[in-house]
Backbone as CSV, one residue per row, in Angstrom:
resi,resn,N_x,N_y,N_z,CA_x,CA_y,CA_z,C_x,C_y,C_z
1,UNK,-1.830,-51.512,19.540,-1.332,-52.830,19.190,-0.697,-53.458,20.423
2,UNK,-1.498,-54.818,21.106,-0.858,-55.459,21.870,0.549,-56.028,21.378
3,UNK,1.922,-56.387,22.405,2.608,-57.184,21.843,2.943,-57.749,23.019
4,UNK,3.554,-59.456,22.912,4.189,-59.735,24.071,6.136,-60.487,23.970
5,UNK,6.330,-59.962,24.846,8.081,-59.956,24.952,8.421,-61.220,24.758
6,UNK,9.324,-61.955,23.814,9.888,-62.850,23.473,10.895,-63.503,24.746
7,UNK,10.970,-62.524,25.832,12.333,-62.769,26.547,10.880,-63.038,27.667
8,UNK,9.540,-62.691,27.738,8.789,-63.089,29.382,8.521,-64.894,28.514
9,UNK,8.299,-64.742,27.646,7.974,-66.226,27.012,8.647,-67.210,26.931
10,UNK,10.080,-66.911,26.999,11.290,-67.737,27.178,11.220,-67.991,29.108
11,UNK,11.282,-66.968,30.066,11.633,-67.340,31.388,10.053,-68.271,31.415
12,UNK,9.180,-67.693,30.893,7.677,-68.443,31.967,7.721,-69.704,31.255
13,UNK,7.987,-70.023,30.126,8.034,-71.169,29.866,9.119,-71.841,29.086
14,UNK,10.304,-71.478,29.674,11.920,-72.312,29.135,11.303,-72.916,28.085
15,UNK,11.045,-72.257,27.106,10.731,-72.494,26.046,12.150,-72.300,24.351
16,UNK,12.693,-71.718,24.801,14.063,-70.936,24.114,15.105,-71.940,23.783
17,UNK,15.552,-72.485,24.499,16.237,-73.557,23.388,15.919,-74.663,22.648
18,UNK,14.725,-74.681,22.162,13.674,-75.161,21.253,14.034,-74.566,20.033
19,UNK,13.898,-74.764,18.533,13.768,-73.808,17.702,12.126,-73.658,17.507
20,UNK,12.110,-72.356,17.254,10.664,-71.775,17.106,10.248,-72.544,15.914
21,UNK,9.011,-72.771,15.728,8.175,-72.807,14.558,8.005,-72.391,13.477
22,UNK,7.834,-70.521,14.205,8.092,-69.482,13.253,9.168,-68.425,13.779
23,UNK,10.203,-68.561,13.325,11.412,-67.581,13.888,11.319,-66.073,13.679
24,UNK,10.339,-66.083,12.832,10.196,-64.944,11.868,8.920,-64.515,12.691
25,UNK,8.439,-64.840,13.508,7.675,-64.366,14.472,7.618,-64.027,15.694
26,UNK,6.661,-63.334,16.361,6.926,-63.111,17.912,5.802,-64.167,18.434
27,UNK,6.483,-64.799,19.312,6.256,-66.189,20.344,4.968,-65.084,21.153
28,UNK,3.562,-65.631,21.397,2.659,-65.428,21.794,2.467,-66.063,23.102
29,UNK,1.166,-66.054,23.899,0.660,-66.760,24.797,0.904,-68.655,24.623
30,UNK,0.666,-69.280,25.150,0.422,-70.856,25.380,-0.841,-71.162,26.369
31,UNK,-1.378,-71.964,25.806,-2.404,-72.632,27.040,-3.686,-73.805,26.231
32,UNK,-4.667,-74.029,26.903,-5.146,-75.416,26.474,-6.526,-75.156,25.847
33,UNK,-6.665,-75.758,24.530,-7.875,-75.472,24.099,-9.096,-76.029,24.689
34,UNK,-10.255,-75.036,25.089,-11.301,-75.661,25.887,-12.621,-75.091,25.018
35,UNK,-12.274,-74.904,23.874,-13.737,-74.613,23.347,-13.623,-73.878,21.686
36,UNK,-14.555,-74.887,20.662,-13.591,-74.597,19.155,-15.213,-73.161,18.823
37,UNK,-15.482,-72.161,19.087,-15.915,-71.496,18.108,-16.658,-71.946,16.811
38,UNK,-15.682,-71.805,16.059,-16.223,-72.693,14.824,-15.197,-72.753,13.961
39,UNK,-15.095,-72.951,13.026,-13.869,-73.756,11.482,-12.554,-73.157,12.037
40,UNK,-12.658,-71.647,12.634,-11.042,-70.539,12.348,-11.274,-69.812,14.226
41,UNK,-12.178,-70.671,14.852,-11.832,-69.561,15.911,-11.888,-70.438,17.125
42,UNK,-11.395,-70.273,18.479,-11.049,-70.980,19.559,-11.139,-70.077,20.749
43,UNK,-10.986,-71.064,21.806,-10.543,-70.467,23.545,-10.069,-71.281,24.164
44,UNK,-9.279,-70.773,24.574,-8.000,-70.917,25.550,-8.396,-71.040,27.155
45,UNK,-7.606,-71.738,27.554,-8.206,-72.173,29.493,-7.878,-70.459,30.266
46,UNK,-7.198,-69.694,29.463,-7.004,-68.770,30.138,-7.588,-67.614,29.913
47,UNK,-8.902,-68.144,28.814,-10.150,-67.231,28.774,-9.559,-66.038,27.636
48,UNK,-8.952,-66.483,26.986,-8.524,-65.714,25.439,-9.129,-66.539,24.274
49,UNK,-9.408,-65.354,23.877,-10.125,-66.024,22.103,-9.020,-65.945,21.221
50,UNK,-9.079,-66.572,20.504,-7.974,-66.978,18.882,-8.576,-67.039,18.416
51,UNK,-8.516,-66.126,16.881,-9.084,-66.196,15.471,-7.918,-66.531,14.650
52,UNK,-7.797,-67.709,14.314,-6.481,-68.216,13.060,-6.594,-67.165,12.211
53,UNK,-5.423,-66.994,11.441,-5.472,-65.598,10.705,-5.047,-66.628,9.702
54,UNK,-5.025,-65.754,8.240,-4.690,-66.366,7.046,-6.025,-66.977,6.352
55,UNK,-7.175,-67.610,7.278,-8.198,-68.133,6.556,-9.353,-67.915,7.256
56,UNK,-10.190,-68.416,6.378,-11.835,-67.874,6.444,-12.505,-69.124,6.243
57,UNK,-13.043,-69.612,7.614,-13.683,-70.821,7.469,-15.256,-70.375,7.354
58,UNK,-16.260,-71.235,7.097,-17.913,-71.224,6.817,-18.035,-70.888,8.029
59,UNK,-18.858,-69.841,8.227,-19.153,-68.971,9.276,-20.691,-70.338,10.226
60,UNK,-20.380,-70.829,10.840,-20.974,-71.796,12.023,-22.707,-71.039,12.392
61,UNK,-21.982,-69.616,13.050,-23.053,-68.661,13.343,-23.311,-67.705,13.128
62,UNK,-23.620,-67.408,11.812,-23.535,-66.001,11.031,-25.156,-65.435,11.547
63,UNK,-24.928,-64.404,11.679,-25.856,-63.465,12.357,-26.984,-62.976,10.974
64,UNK,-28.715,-63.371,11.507,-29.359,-63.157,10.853,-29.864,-64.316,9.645
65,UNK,-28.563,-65.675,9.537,-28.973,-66.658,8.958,-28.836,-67.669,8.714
66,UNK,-28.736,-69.007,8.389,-28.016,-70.504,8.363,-26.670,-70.148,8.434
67,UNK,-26.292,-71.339,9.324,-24.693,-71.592,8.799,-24.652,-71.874,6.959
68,UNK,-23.373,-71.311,6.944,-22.932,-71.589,5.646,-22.634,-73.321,5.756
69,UNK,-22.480,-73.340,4.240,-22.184,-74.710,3.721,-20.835,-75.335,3.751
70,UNK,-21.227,-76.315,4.469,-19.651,-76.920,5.511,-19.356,-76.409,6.847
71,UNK,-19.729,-75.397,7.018,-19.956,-74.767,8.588,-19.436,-76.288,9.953
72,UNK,-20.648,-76.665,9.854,-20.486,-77.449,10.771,-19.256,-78.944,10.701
73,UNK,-18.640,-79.339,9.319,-17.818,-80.146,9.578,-16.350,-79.397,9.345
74,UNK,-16.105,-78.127,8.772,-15.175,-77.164,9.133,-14.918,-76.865,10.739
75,UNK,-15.686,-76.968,11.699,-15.356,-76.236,13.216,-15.552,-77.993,13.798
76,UNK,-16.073,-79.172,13.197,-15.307,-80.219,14.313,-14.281,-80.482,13.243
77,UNK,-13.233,-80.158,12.240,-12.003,-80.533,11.912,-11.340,-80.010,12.824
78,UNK,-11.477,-78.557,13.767,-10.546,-78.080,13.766,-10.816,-78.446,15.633
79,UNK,-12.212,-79.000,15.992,-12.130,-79.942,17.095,-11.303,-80.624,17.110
80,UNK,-11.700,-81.962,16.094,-10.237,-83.291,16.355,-9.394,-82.616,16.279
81,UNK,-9.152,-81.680,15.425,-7.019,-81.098,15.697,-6.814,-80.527,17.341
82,UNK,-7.557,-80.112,17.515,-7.475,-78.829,18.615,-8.264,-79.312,20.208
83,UNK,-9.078,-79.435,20.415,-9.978,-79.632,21.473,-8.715,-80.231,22.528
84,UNK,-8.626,-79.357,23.891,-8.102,-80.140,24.472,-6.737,-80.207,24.756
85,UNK,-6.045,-79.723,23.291,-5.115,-79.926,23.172,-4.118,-78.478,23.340
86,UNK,-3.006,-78.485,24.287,-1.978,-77.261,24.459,-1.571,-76.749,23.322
87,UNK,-1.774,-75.679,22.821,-1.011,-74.809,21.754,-0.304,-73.850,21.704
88,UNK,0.560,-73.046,21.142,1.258,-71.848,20.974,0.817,-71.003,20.242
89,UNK,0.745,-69.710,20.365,0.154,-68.931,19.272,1.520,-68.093,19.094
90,UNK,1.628,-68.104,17.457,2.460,-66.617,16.883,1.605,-65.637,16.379
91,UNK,2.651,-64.644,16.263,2.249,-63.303,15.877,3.230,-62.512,14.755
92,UNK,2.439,-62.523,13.727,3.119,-61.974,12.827,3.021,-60.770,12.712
93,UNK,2.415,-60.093,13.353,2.056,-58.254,13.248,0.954,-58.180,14.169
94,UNK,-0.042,-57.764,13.647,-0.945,-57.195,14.686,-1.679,-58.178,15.914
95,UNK,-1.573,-57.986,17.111,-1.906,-59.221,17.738,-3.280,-58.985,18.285
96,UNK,-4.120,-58.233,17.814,-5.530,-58.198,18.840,-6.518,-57.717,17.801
97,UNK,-7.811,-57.944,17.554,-8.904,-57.299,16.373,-9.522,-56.083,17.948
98,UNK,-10.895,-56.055,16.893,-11.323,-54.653,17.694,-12.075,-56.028,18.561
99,UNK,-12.039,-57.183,18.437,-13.311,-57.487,19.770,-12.281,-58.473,20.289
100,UNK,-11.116,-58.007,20.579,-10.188,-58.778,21.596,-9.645,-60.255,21.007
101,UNK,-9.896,-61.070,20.039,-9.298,-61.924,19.753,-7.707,-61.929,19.603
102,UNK,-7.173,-62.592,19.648,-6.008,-63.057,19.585,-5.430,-63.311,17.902
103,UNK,-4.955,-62.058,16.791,-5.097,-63.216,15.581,-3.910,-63.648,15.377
104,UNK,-3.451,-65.234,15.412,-2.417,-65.964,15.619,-2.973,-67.193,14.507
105,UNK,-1.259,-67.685,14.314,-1.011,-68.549,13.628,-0.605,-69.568,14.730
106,UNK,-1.299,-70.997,14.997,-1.103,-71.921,16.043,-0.998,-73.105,16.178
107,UNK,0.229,-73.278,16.466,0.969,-74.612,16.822,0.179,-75.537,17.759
108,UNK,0.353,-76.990,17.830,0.036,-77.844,18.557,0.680,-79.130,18.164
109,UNK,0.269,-80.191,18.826,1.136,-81.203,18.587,-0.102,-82.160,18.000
110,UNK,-0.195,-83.027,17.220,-1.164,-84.479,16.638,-0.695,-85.463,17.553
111,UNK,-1.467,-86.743,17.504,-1.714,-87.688,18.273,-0.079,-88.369,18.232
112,UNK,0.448,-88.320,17.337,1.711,-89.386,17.554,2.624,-87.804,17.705
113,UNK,2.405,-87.088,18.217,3.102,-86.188,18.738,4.273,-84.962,18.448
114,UNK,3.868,-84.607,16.965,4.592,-84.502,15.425,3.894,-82.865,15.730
115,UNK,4.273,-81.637,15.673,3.949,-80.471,15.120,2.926,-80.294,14.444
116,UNK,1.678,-79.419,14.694,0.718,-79.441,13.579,0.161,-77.627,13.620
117,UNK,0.397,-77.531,12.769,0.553,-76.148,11.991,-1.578,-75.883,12.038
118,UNK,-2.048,-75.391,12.425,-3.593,-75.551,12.619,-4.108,-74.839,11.333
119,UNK,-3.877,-73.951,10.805,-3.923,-72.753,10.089,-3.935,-73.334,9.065
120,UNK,-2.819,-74.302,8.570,-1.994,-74.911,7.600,-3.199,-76.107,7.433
121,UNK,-3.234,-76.560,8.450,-4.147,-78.007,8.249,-5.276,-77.812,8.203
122,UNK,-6.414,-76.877,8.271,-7.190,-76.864,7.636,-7.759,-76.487,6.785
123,UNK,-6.649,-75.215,5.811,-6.324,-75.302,4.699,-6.405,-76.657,3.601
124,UNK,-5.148,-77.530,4.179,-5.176,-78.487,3.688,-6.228,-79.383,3.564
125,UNK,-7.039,-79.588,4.516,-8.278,-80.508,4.291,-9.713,-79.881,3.743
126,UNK,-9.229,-78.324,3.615,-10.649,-77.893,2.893,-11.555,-77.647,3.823
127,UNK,-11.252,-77.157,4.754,-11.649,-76.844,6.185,-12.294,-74.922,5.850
128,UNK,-11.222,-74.549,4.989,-11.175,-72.691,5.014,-10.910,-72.696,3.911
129,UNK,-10.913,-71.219,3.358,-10.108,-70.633,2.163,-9.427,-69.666,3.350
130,UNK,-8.095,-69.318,1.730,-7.305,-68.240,1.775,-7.292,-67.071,2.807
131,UNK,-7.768,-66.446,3.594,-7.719,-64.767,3.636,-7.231,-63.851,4.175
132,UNK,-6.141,-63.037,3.661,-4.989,-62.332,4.179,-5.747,-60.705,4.044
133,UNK,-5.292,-60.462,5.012,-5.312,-58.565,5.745,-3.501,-58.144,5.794
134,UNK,-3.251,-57.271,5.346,-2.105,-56.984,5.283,-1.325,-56.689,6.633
135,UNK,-1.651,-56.647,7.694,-1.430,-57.209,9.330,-0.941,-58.241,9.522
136,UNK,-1.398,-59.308,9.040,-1.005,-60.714,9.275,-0.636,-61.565,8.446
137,UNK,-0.382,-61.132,7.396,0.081,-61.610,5.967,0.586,-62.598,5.747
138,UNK,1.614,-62.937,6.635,2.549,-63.614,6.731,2.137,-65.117,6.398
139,UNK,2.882,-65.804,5.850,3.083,-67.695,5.223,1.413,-67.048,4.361
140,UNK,1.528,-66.470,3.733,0.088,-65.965,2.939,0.297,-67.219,1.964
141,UNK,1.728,-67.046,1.176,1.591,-67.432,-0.722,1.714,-69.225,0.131
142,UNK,1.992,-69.504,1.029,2.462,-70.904,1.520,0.794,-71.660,1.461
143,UNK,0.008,-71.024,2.430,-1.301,-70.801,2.627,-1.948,-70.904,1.140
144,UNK,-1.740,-70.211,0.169,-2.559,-70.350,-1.069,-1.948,-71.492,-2.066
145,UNK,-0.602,-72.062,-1.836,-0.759,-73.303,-2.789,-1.043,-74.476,-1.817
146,UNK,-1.122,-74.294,-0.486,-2.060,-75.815,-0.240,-3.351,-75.538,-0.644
147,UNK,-4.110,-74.626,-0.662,-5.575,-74.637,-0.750,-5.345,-74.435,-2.371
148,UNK,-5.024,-73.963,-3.248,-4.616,-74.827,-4.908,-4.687,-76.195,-4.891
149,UNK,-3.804,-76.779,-4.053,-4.072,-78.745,-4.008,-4.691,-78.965,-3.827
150,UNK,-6.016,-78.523,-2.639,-7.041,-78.691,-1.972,-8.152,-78.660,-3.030
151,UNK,-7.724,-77.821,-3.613,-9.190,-76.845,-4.393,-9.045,-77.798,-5.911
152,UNK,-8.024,-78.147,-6.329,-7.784,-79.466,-7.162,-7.999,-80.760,-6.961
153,UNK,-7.927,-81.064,-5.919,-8.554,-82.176,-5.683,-10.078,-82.657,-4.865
154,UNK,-10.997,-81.317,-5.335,-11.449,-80.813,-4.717,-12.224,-81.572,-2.868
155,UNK,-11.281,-81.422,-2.309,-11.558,-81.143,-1.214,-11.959,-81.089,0.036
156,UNK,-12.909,-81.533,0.827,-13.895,-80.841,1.801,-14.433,-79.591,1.280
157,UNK,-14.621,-78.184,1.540,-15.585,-77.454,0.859,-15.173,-77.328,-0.644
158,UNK,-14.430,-77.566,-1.170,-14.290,-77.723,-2.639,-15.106,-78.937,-3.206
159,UNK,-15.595,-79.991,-2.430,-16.077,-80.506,-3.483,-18.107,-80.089,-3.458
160,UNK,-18.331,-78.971,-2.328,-19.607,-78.634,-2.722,-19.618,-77.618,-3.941
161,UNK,-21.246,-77.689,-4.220,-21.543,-76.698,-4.812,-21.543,-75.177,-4.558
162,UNK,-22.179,-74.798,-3.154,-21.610,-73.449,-2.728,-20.624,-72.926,-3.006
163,UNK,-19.282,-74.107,-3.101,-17.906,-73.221,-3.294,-17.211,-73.285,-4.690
164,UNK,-18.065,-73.882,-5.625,-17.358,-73.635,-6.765,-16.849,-72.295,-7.203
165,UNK,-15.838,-71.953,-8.064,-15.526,-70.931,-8.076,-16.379,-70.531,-10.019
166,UNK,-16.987,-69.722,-10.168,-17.647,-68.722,-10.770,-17.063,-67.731,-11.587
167,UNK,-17.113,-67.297,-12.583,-16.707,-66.121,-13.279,-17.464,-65.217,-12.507
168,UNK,-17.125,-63.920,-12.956,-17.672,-62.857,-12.083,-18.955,-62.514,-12.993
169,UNK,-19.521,-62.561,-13.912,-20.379,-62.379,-14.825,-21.602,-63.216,-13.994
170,UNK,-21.327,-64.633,-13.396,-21.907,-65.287,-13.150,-22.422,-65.022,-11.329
171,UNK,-21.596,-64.276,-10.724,-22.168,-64.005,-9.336,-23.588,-63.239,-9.249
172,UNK,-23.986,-63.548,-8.497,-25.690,-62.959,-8.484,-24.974,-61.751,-8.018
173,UNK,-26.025,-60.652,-8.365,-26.305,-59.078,-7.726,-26.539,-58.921,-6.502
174,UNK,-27.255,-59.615,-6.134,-27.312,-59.557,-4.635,-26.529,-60.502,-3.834
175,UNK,-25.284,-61.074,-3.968,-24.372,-61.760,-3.572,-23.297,-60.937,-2.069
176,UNK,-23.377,-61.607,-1.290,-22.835,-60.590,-0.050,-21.815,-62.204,0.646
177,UNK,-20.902,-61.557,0.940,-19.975,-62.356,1.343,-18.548,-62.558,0.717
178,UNK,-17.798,-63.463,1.766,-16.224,-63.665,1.015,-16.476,-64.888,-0.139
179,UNK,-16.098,-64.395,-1.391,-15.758,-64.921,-2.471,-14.968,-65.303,-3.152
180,UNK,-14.538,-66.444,-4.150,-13.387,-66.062,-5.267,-14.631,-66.332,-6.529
181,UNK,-14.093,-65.601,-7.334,-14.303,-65.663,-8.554,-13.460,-65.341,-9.419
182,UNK,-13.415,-65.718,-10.955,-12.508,-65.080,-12.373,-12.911,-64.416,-12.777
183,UNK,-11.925,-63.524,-13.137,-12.610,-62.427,-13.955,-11.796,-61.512,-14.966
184,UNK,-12.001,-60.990,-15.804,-11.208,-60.003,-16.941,-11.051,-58.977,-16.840
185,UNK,-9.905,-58.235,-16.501,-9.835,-56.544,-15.687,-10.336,-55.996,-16.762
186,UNK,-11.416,-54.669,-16.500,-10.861,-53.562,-17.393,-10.217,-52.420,-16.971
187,UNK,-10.518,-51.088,-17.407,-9.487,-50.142,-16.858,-9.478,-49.592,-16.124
188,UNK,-8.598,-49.737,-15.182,-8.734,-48.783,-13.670,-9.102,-47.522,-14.001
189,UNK,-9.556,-46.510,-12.544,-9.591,-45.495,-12.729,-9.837,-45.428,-11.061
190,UNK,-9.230,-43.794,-10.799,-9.651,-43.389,-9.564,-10.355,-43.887,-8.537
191,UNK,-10.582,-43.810,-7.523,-12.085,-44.258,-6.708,-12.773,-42.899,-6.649
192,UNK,-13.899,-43.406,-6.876,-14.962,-42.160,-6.142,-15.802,-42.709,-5.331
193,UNK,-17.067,-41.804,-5.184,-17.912,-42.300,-3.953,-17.898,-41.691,-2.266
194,UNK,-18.157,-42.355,-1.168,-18.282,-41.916,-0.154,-16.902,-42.563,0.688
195,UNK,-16.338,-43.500,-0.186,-15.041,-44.028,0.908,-14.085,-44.308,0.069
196,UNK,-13.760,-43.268,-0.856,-13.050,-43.082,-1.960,-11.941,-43.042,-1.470
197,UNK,-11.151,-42.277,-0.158,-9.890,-41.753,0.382,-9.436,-43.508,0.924
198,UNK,-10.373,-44.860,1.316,-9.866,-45.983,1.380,-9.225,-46.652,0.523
199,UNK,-9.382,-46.380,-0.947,-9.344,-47.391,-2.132,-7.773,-46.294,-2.562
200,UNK,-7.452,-47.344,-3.533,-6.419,-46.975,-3.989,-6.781,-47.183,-5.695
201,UNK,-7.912,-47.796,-6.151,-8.106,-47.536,-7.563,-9.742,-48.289,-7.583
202,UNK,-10.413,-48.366,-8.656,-11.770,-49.038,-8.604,-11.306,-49.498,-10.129
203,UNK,-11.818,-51.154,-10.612,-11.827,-52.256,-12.387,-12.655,-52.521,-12.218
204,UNK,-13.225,-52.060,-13.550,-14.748,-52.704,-13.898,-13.775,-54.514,-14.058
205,UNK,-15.057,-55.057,-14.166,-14.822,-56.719,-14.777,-15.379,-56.904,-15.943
206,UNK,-14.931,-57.285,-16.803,-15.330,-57.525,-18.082,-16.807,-58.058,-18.152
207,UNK,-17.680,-57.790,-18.605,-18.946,-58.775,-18.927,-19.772,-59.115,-17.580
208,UNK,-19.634,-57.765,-16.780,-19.699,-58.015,-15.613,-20.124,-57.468,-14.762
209,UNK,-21.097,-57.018,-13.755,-21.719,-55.807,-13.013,-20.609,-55.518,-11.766
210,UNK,-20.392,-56.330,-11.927,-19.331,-56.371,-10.646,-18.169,-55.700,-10.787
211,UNK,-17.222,-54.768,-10.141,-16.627,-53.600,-9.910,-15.634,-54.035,-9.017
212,UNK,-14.090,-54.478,-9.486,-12.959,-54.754,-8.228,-12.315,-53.113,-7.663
213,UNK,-12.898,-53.628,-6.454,-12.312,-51.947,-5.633,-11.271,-52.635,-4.473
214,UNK,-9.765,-51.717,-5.015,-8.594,-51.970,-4.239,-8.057,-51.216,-3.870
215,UNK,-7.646,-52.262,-1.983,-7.445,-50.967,-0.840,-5.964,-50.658,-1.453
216,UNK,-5.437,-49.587,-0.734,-4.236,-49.170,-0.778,-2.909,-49.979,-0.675
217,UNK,-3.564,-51.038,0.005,-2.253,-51.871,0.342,-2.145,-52.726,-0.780
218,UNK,-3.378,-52.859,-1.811,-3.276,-53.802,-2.412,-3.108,-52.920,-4.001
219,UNK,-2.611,-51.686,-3.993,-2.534,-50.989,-4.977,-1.878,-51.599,-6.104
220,UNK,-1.293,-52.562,-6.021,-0.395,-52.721,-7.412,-1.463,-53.176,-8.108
221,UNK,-2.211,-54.330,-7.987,-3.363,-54.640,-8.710,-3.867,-53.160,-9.467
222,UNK,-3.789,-52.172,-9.356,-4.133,-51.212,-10.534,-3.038,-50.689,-11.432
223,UNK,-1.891,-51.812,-11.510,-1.298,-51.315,-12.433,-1.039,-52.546,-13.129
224,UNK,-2.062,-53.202,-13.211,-2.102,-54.405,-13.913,-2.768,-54.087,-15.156
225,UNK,-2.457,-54.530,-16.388,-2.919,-54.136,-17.606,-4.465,-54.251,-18.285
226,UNK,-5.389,-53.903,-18.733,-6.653,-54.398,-18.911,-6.961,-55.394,-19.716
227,UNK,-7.553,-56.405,-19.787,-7.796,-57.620,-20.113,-6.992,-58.947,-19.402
228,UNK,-5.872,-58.846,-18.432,-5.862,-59.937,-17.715,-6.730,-60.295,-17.042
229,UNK,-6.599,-61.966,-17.091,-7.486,-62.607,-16.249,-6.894,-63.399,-14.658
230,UNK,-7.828,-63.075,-14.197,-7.253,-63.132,-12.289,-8.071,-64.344,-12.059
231,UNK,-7.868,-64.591,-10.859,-8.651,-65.504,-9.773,-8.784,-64.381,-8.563
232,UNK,-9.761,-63.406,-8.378,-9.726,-62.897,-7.239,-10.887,-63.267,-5.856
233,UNK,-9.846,-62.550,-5.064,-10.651,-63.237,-3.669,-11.295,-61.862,-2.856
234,UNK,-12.056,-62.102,-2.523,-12.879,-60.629,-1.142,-14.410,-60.735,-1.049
235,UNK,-14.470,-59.859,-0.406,-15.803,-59.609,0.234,-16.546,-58.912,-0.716
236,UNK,-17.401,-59.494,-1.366,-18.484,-59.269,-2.127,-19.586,-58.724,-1.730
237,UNK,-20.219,-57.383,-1.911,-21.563,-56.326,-1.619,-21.900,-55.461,-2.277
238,UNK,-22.961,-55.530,-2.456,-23.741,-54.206,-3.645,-22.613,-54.174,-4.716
239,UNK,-22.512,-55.172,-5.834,-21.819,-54.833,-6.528,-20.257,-54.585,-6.706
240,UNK,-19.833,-55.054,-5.266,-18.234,-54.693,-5.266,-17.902,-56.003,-5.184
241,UNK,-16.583,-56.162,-5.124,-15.459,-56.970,-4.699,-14.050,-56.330,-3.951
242,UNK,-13.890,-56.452,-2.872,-13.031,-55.565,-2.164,-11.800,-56.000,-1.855
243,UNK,-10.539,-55.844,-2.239,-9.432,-56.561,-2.262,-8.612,-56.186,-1.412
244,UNK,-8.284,-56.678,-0.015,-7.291,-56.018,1.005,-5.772,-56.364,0.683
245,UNK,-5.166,-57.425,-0.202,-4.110,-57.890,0.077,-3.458,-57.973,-1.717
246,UNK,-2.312,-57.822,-2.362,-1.883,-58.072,-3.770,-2.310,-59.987,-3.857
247,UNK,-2.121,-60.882,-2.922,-2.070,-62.310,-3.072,-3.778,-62.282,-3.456
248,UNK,-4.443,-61.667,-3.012,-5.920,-61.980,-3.578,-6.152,-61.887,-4.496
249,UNK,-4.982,-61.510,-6.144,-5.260,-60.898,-7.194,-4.326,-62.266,-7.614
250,UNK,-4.764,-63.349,-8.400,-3.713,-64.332,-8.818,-3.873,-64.666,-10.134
251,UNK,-2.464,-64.587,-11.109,-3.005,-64.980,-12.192,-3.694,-66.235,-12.669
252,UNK,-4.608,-66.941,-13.790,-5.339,-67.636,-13.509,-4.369,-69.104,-13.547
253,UNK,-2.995,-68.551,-14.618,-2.556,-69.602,-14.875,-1.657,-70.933,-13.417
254,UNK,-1.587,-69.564,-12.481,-0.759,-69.932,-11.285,-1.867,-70.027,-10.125
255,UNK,-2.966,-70.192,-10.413,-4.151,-70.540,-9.761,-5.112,-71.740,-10.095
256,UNK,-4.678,-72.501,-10.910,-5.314,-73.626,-10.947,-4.410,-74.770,-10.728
C-alpha cells in the first residue's frame, strides 16, 4: 500500500492553512488534467492515472466489445468538469490498484471557481453508478442518495433503457457485468465451490436463477432474514451476483 505524508503535501504546496475538503482523509498528489480515459478515469501532467473510486461509469473501451450505453457522453461529462483543469486527489485507504492507478476521490475547481467534488458530480448528473470496495468506502451512503435523486429523476444513464433497474428473475442467464437489480432473499447458507474460503455466505433469490454470493466484508447481508426485499448492486456472471460492500444490499424502501 502506497501512502503519501500529509506534512510533504503541506511544505510542497503550502497548502495547510486551507481547510481540507476531506479532513477525514489523506491529502494526495496535485497536478493538471491532460487526458479523460473515460466516464471514472484520468491523467495527470505528471503521468499518473486516477480511477475515481466510489463509481462505475459505462466502460468507453471494454475489451472484446462496444462501448456500453452512455459510454461516450459519461467520459466527455467528466471532460467539461476536468480537462485541463488542476485537481487534488484524496485518499481514503488504499491508494494504488494492481495496474498503478491512483484510486482517489478529486477535487477541482468549476468555471466561476467554486469546489467541485468530481466523484460527486457525476454521480449527480448520471454520469456513473454507485460502486464501493471496502478500501475506499468512504462518502459511500453520501454517493448513493445523490444517485437515488439521479436515478428518480431519471437522469443521464437513468433515463436509458440499458439501465433500468430489473428484478432479478428478469436478468438474462447469460448477463455479465456490474448490475443493480431487486430481488427477494432466500436462505443463506455456507459457500461452497472452488472460492468458497472468499465468500462469507451464498442467497438464492426468490423466483430466480440468480444466486447473491457475499464477500466477507459484506457478511452482515447473511444475517438478513429470508424474504426481504433489497435493491442490490455487483458484478453479475454465470449466475452470480457478487457483493463486496454491506451499502450494495439496500432496503427497497430506502432505495427508491
Amino acid at each position: 500500500m502506497h501512502r503519501i505524508s500529509g506534512l510533504f503535501i503541506c511544505i510542497l504546496f503550502a497548502s495547510c492553512g486551507t481547510p481540507s475538503s476531506f479532513p477525514d482523509m489523506e491529502p494526495g498528489e496535485r497536478g493538471r488534467v491532460v487526458r479523460v480515459i473515460d466516464g471514472d478515469a484520468l491523467v495527470l501532467n505528471t503521468g499518473q492515472s486516477v480511477r475515481l473510486i466510489g463509481i462505475e461509469a459505462p466502460a468507453l473501451r471494454p475489451r472484446g466489445r462496444e462501448p456500453d450505453s452512455y459510454a461516450v457522453e459519461a467520459s466527455r461529462a467528466l471532460e467539461d468538469m476536468a480537462m485541463g483543469r488542476e485537481v487534488q486527489l484524496f485518499y481514503p485507504g488504499l491508494t494504488r490498484d494492481r495496474y498503478d492507478r491512483a484510486l482517489a476521490h478529486v477535487i477541482t475547481t468549476d468555471a466561476a471557481g467554486q469546489k467541485l467534488w468530481l466523484n460527486m458530480a457525476l454521480i449527480e448528473q448520471g454520469a456513473a453508478r454507485v460502486r464501493l470496495y471496502p478500501d475506499t468506502a468512504a462518502r459511500g451512503a453520501e454517493l448513493l442518495e445523490a444517485e437515488r435523486v439521479a436515478r428518480a429523476s431519471n437522469t443521464g444513464l437513468w433515463g436509458k433503457l440499458a439501465y433500468k433497474i430489473q428484478p432479478a428473475e428478469r436478468v438474462p442467464e447469460n448477463k455479465r457485468g456490474f448490475t443493480l437489480t431487486t430481488a427477494t432473499l432466500g436462505q443463506a447458507s455456507p459457500p461452497t465451490g472452488e472460492f468458497a474460503e472468499n465468500l462469507a455466505c451464498q442467497i438464492p433469490l426468490d423466483r430466480s436463477n440468480l444466486r447473491l454470493e457475499a464477500r466477507h466484508d459484506a457478511e452482515s447481508i447473511c444475517d438478513l432474514p429470508t424474504g426481504t426485499e433489497l435493491l442490490l448492486r455487483g458484478w453479475v456472471s454465470n449466475g452470480r451476483i457478487d457483493l463486496t460492500h454491506p451499502l450494495h444490499a439496500q432496503p427497497l424502501e430506502n432505495a427508491d
